[in-house]
N, C-alpha and C positions, 0 to 999 in steps of 0.2 A: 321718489323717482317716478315718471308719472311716462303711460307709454299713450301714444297717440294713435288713436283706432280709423280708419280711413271710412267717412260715413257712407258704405255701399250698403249699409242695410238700414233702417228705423230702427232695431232690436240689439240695444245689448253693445252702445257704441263707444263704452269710457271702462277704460283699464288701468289700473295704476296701482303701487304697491304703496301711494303715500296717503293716509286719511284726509288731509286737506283737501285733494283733491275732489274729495264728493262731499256734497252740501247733508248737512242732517237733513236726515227724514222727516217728512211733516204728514205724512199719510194721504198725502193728493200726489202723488208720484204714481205714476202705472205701476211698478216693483213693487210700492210698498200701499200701497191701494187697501188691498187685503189683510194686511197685517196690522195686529192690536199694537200698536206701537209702545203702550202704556206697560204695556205687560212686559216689556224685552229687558226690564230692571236695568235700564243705562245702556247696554249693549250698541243701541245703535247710535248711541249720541254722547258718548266718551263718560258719561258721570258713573259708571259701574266700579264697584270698590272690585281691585283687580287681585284679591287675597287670597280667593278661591281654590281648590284645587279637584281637579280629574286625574285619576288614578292610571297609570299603563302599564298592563300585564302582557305579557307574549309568549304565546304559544306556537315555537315555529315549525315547521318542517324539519326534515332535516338535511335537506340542500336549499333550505331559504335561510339568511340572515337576515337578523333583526338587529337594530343599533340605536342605542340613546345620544342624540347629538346633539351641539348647542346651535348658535341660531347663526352662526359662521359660518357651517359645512354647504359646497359650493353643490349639493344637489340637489337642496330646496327653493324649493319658487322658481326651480328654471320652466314646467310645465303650464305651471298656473301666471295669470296676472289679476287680482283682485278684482273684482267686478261691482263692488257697492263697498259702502261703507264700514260696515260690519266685518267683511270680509280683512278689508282694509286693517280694520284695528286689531283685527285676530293676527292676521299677520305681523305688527310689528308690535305686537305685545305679548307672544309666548317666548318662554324661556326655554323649550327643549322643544326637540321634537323624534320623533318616530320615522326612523327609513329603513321598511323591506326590501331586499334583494334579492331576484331570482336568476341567477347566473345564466348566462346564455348556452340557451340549450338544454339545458335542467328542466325536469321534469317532476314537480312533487310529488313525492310520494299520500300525501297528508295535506289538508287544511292549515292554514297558519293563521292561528285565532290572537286577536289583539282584543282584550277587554278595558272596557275604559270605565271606570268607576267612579263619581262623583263622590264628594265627604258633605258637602254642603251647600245648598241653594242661596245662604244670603249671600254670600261675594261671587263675582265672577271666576272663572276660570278661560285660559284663551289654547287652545293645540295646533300642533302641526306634524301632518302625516304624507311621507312620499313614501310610494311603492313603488319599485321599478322592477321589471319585468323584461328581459336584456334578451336581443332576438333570438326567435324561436325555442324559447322556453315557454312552460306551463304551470300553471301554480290557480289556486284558490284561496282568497281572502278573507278572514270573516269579523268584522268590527263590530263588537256588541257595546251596547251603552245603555249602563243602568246605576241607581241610584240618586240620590237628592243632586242639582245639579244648574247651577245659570254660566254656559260654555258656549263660545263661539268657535270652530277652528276652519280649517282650509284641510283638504286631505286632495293629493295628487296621485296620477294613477298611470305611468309610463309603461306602454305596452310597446314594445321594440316591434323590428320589422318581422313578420311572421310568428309572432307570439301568442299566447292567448292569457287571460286572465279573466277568473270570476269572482265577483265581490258578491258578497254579503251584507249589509249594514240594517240592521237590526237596536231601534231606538224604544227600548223598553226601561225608559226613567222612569225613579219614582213619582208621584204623586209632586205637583208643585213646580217642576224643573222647566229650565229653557232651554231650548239648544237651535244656536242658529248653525247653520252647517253648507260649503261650496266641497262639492265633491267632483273633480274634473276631470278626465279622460283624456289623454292626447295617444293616439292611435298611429303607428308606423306602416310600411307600407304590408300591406295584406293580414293583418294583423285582428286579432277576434277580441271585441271584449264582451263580457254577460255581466249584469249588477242588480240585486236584488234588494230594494229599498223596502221595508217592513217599520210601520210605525205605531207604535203602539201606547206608550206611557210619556208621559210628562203633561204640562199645563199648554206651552208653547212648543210648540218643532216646527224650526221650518226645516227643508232640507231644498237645495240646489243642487242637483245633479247635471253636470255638461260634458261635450264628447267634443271633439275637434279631429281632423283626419289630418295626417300628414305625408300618406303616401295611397294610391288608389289602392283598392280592394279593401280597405278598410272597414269592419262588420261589427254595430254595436246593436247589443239589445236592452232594454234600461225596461225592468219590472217593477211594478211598486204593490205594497197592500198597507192598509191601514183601517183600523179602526178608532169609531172618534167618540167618545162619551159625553157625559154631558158637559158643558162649558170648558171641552178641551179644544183647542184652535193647532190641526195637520193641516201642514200649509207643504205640497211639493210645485218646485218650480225648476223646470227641466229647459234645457237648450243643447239643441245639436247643430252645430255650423257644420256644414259641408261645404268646404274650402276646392278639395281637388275633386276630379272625373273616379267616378265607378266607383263607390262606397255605398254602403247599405247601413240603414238604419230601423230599428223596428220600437216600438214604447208601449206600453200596456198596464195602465196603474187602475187596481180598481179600489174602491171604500166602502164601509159601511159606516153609516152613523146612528146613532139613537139617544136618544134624552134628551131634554131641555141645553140651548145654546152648543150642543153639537155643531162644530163650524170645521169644513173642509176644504181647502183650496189648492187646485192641482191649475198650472200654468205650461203648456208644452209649447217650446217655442222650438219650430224646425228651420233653419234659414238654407236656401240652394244658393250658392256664390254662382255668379257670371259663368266662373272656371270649374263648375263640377256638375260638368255633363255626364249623364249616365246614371245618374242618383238614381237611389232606388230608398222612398222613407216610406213610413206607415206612422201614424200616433194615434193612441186609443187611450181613452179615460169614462171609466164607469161608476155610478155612485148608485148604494141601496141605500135607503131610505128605511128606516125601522120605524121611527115612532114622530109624534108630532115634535115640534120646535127646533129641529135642526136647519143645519143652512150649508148649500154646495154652491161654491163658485167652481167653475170650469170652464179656464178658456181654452180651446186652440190656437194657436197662431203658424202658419205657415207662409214663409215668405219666396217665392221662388223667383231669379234673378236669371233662367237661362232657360229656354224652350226646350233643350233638348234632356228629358230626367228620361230613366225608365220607368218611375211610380211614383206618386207623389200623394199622399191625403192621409185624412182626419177624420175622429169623430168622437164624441162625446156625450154621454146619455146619464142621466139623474132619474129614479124614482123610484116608486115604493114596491112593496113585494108583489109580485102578481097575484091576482086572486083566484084567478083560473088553475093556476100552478096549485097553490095554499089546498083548493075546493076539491083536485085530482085529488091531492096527497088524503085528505081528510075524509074524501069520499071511499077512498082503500082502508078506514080503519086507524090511524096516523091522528094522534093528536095532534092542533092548533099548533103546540110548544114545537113538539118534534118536529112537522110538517115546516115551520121557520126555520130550525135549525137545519133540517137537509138542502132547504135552499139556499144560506145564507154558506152552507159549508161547498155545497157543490161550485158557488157564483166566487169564492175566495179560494178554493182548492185549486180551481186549475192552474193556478200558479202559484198556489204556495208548493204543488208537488214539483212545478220547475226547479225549485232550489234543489242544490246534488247533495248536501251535507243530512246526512239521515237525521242529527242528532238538534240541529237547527227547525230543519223541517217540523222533526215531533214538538219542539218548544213551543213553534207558530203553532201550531195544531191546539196545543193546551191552550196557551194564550186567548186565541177564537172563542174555543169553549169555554174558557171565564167570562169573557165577555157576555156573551150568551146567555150564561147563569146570570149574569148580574140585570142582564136585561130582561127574565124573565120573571125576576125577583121584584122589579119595580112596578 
């Protein structure tokens, strides 16, 4: 079933839940430009052995439900419509999926943590996650994903009218793992959502994060951190459509990278419709630089279709650690080692202390500081 997108923008114009519909990848496509195609072990071009499996654990609330459902239940894919290929095949090739509820009006007491665990990297695995968010209720999210792992899935993210919702997603695979991943937002009228993308382990991650507005006042904020080691390929690629009048958008992903074939790719696509006067967007992407042989793509794209926004803009900066910064610290007594590490903590703190989950935050914390260790080790 294939839905037709009305071409008002260049970004992002073919939607449809059937694989046919989108041509395999060959790596000269804008989308997939950046991406090791070789590495995606089948995923984007159907030959992936689909025997795979990812594990789902939940941890709810306890005014949120969690349900295991099969691929009939009428409140999956009503938010999302696939957007590439991969997505495409995720979608009509899981067998269960994940849908949180947070009653209207409810207000979690707790986090509701969903762990997804891989068993094995050589077959594929494929998921599907809706959370819905029912007006003017509140709740926070947290989807951790770790282990051996080659997974594609779709996770939907319905935020009612006057509701709020914060996610989490935390991509701490084993050594080896792929995870292609469309994480989409559809927003109601006046409605808050906060997501905090953290990427850390596996071979391949991409993640697509997008937000759509469906009623004004609509307020997203989309945070990313990532570290890249060597010969790991973090690829995030974000799109906000701003559909209707008076919504606010904010984005702020930063990375470090170090070691040989370190490769990062962060893509922010903001689009202003005709019909959404009074926007107000911001997008920001920052990269450190640690050591020689790494590699940072970073585009922005901003396309605006109507004169009248309240704010609109971009920006993006790549490079190495300051030596001015390095030469203060070192001149106070601070070794080299140390003097790295308070910059490299203070330039990924400020938002890793945005996450509200205490117990998330100190993971990312540990996490940093391995990296670090291991960077200091080489």
């Amino acid at each position: 079933m294939g839905l037709d997108v009305k071409p008002l923008s260049t970004l992002h114009d073919k939607a449809s839940y059937d694989v046919g519909d989108f041509d395999v990848p060959t790596g000269r496509e804008e989308e997939w430009r950046f991406t090791p195609l070789r590495r995606l072990r089948g995923l984007h071009n159907g030959t992936a052995d689909a025997d795979g499996k990812v594990l789902v654990e939940a941890d709810a609330a306890p005014e949120v439900t969690v349900e295991t459902v099969g691929r009939d239940d009428p409140r999956l894919g009503g938010a999302y419509v696939p957007s590439d290929r991969v997505s495409a095949q995720a979608w009509n090739s899981f067998a269960q999926a994940t849908v949180v509820t947070v009653p209207k009006e409810a207000v979690a007491s707790a986090p509701t943590v969903l762990r997804l665990r891989g068993e094995d990297a050589s077959a594929a695995a494929y998921g599907h996650t809706t959370v819905i968010v029912e007006p003017f209720a509140q709740a926070t999210v947290v989807l951790t994903h770790r282990g051996p792992a080659t997974y594609a899935d779709n996770v939907e993210f319905v935020v009612g009218d006057g509701a709020r919702l914060s996610v989490i997603s935390l991509q701490d695979w084993a050594d080896g793992s792929v995870h292609v991943s469309h994480q989409h937002a559809r927003l109601g009228r006046d409605a808050r959502f906060v997501s905090h993308n953290v990427s850390l382990g596996g071979d391949v991650v991409r993640i697509s994060p997008s937000v759509a507005y469906e009623g004004p006042g609509g307020d997203a904020e989309l945070y990313g951190v990532y570290f890249v080691d060597g010969g790991q390929h973090l690829e995030h690629r974000l799109l906000v459509d701003h559909t209707v009048p008076n919504c606010r958008s904010r984005v702020d992903y930063r990375g470090a990278l170090q070691d040989q074939d370190a490769h990062a790719v962060w893509i922010g696509d903001v689009i202003i419709r005709a019909e959404a006067e009074g926007t107000d967007t911001y997008e920001l992407n920052r990269n450190l630089v640690l050591t020689d042989g790494t590699r940072v793509d970073s585009v922005p794209n901003l396309e605006i279709l109507t004169g009248e926004v309240a704010g609109a803009g971009h920006a993006s900066a790549s490079g190495r650690l300051d030596d001015e910064h390095l030469f203060y610290l070192q001149a106070r007594g601070i070794t080299f080692d140390q003097a790295r590490r308070m910059v490299v903590r203070g330039y990924l703190g400020q938002l890793i202390e945005r996450i509200e989950v205490a117990e998330v935050r100190e993971k990312v914390h540990e996490a940093i500081e391995a990296e670090l260790d291991r960077g200091a080790a080489t």
